[in-house]
DODOKOL-78502 format. One record per residue (C-alpha): residue in one letter; x negated, y negated, z. Coordinates in nm, 2 decimals. Last residue first. Layout:
<torbas>
<"A",<X,Y,Z>> ...
</torbas>
This chain:
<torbas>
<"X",<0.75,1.41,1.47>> <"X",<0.93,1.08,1.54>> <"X",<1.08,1.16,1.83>> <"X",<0.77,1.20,1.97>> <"X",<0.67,0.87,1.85>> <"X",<0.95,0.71,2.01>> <"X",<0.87,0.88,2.36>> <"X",<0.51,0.75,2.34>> <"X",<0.65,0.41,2.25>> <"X",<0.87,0.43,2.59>> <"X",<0.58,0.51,2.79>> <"X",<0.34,0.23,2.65>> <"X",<0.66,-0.01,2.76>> <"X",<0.82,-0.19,2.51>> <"X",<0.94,-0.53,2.38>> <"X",<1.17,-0.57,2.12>> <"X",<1.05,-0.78,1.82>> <"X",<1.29,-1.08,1.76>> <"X",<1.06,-1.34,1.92>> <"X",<1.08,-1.55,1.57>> <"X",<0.70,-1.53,1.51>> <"X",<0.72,-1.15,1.57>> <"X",<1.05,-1.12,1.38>> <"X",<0.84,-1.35,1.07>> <"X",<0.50,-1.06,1.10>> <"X",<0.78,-0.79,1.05>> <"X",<0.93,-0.91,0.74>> <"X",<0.56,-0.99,0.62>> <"X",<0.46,-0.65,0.71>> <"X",<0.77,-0.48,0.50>> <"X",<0.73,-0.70,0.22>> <"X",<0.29,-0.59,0.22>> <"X",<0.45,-0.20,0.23>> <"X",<0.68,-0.28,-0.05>> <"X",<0.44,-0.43,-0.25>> <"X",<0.17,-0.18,-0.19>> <"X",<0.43,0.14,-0.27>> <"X",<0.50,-0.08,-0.63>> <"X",<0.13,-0.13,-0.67>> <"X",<0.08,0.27,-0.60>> <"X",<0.34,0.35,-0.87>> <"X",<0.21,0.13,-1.13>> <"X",<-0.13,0.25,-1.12>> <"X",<0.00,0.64,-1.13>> <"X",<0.12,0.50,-1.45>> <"X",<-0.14,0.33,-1.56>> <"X",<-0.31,0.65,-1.52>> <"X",<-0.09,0.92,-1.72>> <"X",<-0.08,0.66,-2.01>> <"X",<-0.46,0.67,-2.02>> <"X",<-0.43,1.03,-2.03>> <"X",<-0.15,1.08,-2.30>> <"X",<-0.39,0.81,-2.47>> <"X",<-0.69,1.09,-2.40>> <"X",<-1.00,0.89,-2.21>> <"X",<-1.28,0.74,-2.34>> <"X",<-1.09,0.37,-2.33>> <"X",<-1.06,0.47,-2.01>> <"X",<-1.45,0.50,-1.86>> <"X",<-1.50,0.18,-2.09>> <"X",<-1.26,0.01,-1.83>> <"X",<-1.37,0.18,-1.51>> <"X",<-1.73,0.06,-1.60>> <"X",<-1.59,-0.27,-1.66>> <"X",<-1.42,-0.31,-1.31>> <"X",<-1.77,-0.14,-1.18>> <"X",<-1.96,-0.43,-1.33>> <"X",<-1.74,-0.70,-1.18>> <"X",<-1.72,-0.53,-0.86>> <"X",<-2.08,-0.58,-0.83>> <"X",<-2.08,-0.96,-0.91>> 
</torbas>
């Protein structure tokens, strides 16, 4: 029930807002929905490798030495 209020407390809090504003926000909201799907894709896709034994398996040394290499 308490999500409900705050959803329409984030609502009226827009409709006060500039249009160039309100614009502005849906499309930072747009953006960050896209970056979720692609990041919930990329767990799915590596959740199915797990289940299809395809996920190489590592030492704690050798992931150290990846995320080294990462940096």
């Amino acid at each position: 029930m308490r999500n409900t209020m705050i959803f329409g407390e984030v609502l009226e809090s827009a409709d006060r807002l500039s249009l160039k504003v309100q614009e502005t926000m849906i499309d930072v909201w747009r953006r960050r929905i896209i970056e979720n799907e692609h990041q919930r894709a990329k767990l799915i896709k590596e959740i199915q490798e797990c289940k299809e034994c395809k996920c190489k398996l590592t030492t704690p040394s050798e992931l150290k030495g990846n995320l080294s290499r990462e940096k």
